[in-house]
C-alpha positions in Angstrom: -11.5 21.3 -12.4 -15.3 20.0 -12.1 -16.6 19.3 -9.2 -19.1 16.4 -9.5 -21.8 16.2 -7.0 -22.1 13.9 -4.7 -25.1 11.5 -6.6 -23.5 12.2 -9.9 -20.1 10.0 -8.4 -22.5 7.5 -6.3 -24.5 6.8 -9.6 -21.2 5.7 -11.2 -20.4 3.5 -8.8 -23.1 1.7 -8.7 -23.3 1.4 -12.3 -19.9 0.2 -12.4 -21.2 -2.4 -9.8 -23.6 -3.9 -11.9 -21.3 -4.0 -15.3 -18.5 -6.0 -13.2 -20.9 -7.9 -12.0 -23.0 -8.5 -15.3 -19.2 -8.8 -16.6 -17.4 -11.3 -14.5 -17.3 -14.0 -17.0 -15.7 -11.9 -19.2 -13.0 -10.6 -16.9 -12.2 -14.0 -15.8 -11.6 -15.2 -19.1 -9.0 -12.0 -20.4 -7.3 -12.6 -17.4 -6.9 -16.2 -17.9 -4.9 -14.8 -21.2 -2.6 -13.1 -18.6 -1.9 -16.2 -16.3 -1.5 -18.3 -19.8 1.5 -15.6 -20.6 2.8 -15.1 -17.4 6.2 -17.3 -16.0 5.0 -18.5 -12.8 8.7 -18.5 -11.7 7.5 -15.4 -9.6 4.7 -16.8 -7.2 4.2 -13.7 -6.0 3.3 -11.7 -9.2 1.3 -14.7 -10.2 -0.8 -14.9 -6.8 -1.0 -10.9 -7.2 -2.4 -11.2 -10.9 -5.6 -13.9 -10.6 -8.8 -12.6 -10.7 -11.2 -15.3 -9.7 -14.8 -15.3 -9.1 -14.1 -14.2 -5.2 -11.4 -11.1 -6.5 -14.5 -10.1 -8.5 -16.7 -10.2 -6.0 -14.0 -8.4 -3.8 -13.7 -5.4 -6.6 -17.6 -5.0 -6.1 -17.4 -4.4 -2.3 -14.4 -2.4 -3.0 -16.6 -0.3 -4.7 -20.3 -0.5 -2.3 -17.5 0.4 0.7 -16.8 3.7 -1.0 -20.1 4.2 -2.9 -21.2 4.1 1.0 -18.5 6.9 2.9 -18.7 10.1 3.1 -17.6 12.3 0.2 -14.4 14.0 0.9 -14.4 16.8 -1.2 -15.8 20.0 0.1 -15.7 19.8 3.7 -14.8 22.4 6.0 -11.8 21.6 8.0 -12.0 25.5 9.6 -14.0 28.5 9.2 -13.0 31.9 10.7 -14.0 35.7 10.8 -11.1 38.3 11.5 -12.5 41.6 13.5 -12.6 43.4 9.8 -15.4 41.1 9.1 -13.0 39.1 6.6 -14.3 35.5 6.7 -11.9 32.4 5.8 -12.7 28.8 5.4 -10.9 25.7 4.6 -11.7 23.5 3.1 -11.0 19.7 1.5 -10.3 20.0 -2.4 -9.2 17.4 -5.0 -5.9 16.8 -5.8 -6.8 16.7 -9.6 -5.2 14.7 -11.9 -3.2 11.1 -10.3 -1.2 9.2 -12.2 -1.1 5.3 -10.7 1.3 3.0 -11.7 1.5 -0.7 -10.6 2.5 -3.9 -10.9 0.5 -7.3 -11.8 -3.0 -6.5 -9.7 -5.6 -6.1 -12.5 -7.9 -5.2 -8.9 -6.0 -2.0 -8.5 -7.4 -0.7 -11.8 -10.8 -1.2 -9.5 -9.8 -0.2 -5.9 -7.3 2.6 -7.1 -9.8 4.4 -9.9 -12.4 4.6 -7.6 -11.2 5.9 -4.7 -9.2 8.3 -6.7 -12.4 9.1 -8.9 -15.0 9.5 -5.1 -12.5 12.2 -4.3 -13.2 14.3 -7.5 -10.1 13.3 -9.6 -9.3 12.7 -13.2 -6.9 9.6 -13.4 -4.5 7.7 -15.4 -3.5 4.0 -14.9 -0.6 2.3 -16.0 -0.7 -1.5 -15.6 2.3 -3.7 -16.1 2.2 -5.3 -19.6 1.4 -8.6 -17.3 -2.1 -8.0 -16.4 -2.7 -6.6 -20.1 -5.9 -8.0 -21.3 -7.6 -8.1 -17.5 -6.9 -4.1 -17.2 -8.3 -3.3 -21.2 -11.5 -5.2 -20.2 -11.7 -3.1 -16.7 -11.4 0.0 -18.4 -14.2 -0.6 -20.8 -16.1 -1.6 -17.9 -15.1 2.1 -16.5 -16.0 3.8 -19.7 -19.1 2.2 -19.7 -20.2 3.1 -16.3 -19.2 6.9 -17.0 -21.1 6.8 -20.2 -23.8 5.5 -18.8 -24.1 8.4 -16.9 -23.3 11.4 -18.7 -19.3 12.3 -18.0 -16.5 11.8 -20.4 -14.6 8.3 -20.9 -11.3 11.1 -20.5 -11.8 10.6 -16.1 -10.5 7.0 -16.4 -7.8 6.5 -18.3 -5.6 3.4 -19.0 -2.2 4.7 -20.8 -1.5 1.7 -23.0 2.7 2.3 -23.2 5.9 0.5 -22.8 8.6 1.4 -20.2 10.0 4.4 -22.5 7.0 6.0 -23.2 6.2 5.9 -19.8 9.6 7.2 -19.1 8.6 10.1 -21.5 5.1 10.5 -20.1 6.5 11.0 -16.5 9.1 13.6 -17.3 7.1 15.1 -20.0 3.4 14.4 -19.2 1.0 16.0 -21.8 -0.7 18.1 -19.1 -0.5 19.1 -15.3 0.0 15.4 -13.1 -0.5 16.8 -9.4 0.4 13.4 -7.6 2.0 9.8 -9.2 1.5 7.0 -7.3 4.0 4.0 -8.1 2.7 0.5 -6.4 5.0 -1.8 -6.8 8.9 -2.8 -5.8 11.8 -1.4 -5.3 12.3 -0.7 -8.9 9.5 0.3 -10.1 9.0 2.9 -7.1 13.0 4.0 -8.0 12.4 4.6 -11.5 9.4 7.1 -11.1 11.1 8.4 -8.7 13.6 9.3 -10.6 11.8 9.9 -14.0 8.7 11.5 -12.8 8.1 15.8 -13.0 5.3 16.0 -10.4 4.9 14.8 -6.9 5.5 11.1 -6.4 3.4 9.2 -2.9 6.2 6.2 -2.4 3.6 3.0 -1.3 3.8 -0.6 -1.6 7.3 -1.3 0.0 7.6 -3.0 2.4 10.7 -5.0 4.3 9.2 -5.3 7.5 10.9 -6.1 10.8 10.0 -7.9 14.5 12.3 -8.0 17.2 11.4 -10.5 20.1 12.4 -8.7 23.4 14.4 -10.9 26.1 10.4 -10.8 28.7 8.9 -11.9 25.0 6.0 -14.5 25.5 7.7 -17.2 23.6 4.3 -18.7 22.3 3.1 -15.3 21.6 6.0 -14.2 19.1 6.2 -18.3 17.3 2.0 -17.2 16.3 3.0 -13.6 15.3 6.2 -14.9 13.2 4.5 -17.4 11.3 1.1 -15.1 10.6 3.2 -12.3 9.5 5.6 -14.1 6.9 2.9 -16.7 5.6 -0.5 -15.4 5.4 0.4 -13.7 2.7 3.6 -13.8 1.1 3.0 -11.2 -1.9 1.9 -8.5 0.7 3.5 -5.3 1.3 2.7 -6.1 5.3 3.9 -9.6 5.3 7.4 -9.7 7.5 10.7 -9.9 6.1 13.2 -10.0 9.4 13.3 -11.5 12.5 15.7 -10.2 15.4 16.0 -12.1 18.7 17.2 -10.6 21.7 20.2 -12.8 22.6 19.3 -12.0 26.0 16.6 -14.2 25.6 15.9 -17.3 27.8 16.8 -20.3 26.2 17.9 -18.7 23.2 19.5 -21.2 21.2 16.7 -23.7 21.7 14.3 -21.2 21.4 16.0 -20.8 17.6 16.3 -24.1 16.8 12.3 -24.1 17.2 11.3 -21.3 15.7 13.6 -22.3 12.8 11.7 -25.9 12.5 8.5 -24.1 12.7 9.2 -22.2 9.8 10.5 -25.1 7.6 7.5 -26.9 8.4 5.9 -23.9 6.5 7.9 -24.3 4.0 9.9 -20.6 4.6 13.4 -20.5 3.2 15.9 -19.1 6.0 18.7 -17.1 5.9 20.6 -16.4 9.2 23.2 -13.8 10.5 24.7 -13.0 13.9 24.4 -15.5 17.0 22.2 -17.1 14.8 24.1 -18.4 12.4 26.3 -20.2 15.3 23.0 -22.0 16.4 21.0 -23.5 13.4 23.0 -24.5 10.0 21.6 -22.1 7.3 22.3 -19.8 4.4 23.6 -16.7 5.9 23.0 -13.6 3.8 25.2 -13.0 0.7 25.4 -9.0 1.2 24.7 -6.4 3.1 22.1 -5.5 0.2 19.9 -8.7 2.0 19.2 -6.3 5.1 17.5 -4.0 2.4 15.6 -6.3 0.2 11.6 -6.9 0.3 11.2 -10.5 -0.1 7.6 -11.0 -1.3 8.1 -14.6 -0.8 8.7 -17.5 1.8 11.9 -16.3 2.8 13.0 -14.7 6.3 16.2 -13.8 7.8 17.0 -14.6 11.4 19.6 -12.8 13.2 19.9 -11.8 16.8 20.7 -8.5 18.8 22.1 -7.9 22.2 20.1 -5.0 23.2 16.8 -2.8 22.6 19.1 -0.2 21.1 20.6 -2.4 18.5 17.0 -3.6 17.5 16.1 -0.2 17.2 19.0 1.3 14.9 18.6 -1.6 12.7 15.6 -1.5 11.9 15.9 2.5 11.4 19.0 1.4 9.0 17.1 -1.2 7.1 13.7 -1.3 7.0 11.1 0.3 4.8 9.6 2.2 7.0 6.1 0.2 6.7 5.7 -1.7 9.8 7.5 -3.1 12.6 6.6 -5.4 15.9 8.0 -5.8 18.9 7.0 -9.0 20.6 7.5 -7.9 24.9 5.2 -8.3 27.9 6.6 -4.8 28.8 4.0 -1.9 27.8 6.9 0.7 28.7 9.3 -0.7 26.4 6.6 -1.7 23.6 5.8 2.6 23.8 9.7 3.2 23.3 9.9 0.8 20.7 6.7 2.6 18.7 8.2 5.9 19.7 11.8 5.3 18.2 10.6 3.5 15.0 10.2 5.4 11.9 7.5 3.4 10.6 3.8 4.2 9.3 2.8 1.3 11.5 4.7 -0.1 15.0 3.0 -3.0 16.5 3.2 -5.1 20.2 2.2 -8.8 20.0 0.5 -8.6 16.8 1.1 -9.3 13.3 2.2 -6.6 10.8 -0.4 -8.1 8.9 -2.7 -5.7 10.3 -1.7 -2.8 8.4 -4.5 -2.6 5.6 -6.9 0.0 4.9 -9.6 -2.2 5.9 -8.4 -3.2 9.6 -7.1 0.1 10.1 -10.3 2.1 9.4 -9.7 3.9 6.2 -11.7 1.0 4.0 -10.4 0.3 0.7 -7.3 1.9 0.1 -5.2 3.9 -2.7 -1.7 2.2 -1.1 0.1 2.4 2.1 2.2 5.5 1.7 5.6 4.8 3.6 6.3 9.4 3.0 5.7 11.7 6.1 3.9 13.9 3.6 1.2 14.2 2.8 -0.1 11.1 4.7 1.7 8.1 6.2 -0.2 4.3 6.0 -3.3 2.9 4.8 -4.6 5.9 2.1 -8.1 6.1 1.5 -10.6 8.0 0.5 -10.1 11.0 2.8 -6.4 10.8 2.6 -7.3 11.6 -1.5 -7.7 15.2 -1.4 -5.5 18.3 -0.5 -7.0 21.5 1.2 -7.7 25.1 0.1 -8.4 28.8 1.6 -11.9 30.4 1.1 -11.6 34.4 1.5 -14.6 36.3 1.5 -14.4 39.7 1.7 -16.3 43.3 1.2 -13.3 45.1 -0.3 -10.9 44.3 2.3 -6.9 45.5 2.2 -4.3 44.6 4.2 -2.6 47.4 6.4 
């Protein structure tokens, strides 16, 4: 594939910059089309979907925050010379062609192109049919910016098809997809999964645990609990499930609280275990509830009678995005990250933490919840693969 130079890509950028910018009015007013069609039934979806003058202004830093790092395409990651004089580098290379699919974020078709497009390339986006108008107009924005500049419309591409064409696309894509990229639910990340013919990066899910240890700082975990479920409810970081040691001192008052906490903020609760003997809530209609990403003011509450049993359920249930263990005990906070298979394991702080921006990476592709080829936030550098530079002088292998 091409290899753009560095300018070439910065010069798009900031041309795509100044159309969103010049453009805003417009792209406020398709999307308003969306929100007008959309059943706001699903709070969620609908909180993920509005693009307001401050998600347009957020789009435009998306873009200055990668127009501004380092291009990742070409760099050396090692350089040797055998004794025969034969010399071999490594180095980064683009993936080539990503397919991104996702659910209700019209910004995604912003933050996902152009990290994707910095790291040399060619895309195609598939939008849910919910954000509809607000991705058309942010692809002519897209086109525009590459036109304006000399490159084909064909590196951004918005595949306008419904779920069987897609179906068709994935398992009989019209040329080579290296790496798809599902952002979404359970469902959606299920179905290309199972449909799609070339690598798939699983991001976006999250289910996300906490487990207060019995030496917990009490105050410590109500201000982590209540940050992580309610900052945000349609984040993949926000927290699902809460396990209290029943260890704990003062544990049945010490639920009662936290449960009155939550209703002041307005949380729906479901209960299991000791729990459910203490404070008279729901308790959870299947074992399928242990599973299930909530994206929405709703926690469970359940207990556990040991560091072990907080351990091998979150390993059972969660979705291996991020887990916190609330304990004054550094020791037992490093088991904890040790034993957790999660991209991100946390003491005392929220699980609201793991973002590409607070982790370091800046704006980010998804937080991949696969061992390979990256785990967490993925950015810019996380966009490219690697490959083997031989020079030689007629060298053989004997």
């Amino acid at each position: 594939m091409k290899l753009l130079n560095t300018e070439k890509k910065n010069n798009v950028l900031q041309s795509m910059m100044n159309i969103i910018d010049k453009r805003r009015h417009e792209i406020i007013e398709e999307n308003k089309k969306d929100l007008e069609s959309f059943n706001r039934n699903d709070q969620a979806l609908y909180d993920r979907l509005v693009v307001d003058q401050s998600k347009v202004d957020g789009m435009i830093q998306a873009i200055k925050e990668v127009k501004e790092q380092e291009d990742p395409v070409g760099n050396t990651i090692s350089e040797r010379t055998l004794d025969t004089g034969l010399k071999i580098v490594n180095k980064t290379d683009p993936f080539g062609t990503i397919l991104i699919i996702y659910e209700s974020r019209p910004d995604v078709t912003i933050e996902a192109a152009v990290l994707a497009f910095k790291a040399n390339n060619k895309i195609f986006l598939k939008g849910g049919k919910e954000a509809n108008h607000s991705n058309i107009i942010l692809e002519e924005c897209w086109h525009q910016a590459l036109e304006e500049n000399g490159l084909s419309k064909d590196w951004i591409t918005l595949l306008h098809l419904n779920r069987e064409e897609t179906q068709n696309f994935l398992s009989n894509p019209p040329e080579k997809i290296d790496l798809v990229v599902p952002r979404g639910g359970e469902r959606l990340i299920d179905f290309v999964k199972k449909t799609a013919k070339g690598a798939v990066l699983v991001s976006g899910r999250g289910n996300n645990f906490l487990y207060v240890a019995p030496d917990a700082d009490w105050e410590v975990a109500k201000k982590v609990i209540i940050n992580a479920k309610t900052d945000k409810i349609s984040g993949c970081n926000a927290l699902d499930k809460v396990l209290i040691d029943s260890s704990i001192i003062d544990f049945e008052n010490k639920v009662i609280e936290l449960s009155e906490l939550l209703k002041k903020h307005n949380v729906e609760i479901l209960v299991d275990g000791k729990v459910e003997k203490v404070i008279d809530y729901p308790t959870l209609p299947t074992e399928d509830t242990w599973y299930e990403e909530f994206l929405a003011l709703k926690i469970v509450l359940s207990s556990v009678d040991s560091f072990e049993e907080a351990i091998d359920k979150i390993n059972t249930y969660s979705g291996g995005h991020s887990s916190v263990i609330i304990t004054k005990d550094k020791e037992k906070a490093q088991n904890f990250m040790q034993e957790i298979d999660c991209a991100a394991v946390y003491q005392n702080a929220s699980s609201r933490f793991t973002d590409g921006g607070q982790m370091g990476v800046g704006a980010e592709l998804a937080i991949s919840t696969d061992k390979l080829h990256h785990r967490g936030p993925l950015g810019l550098k996380q966009l490219v693969t690697n490959k083997y530079y031989v020079w030689g002088d007629g060298h053989i292998r004997e």
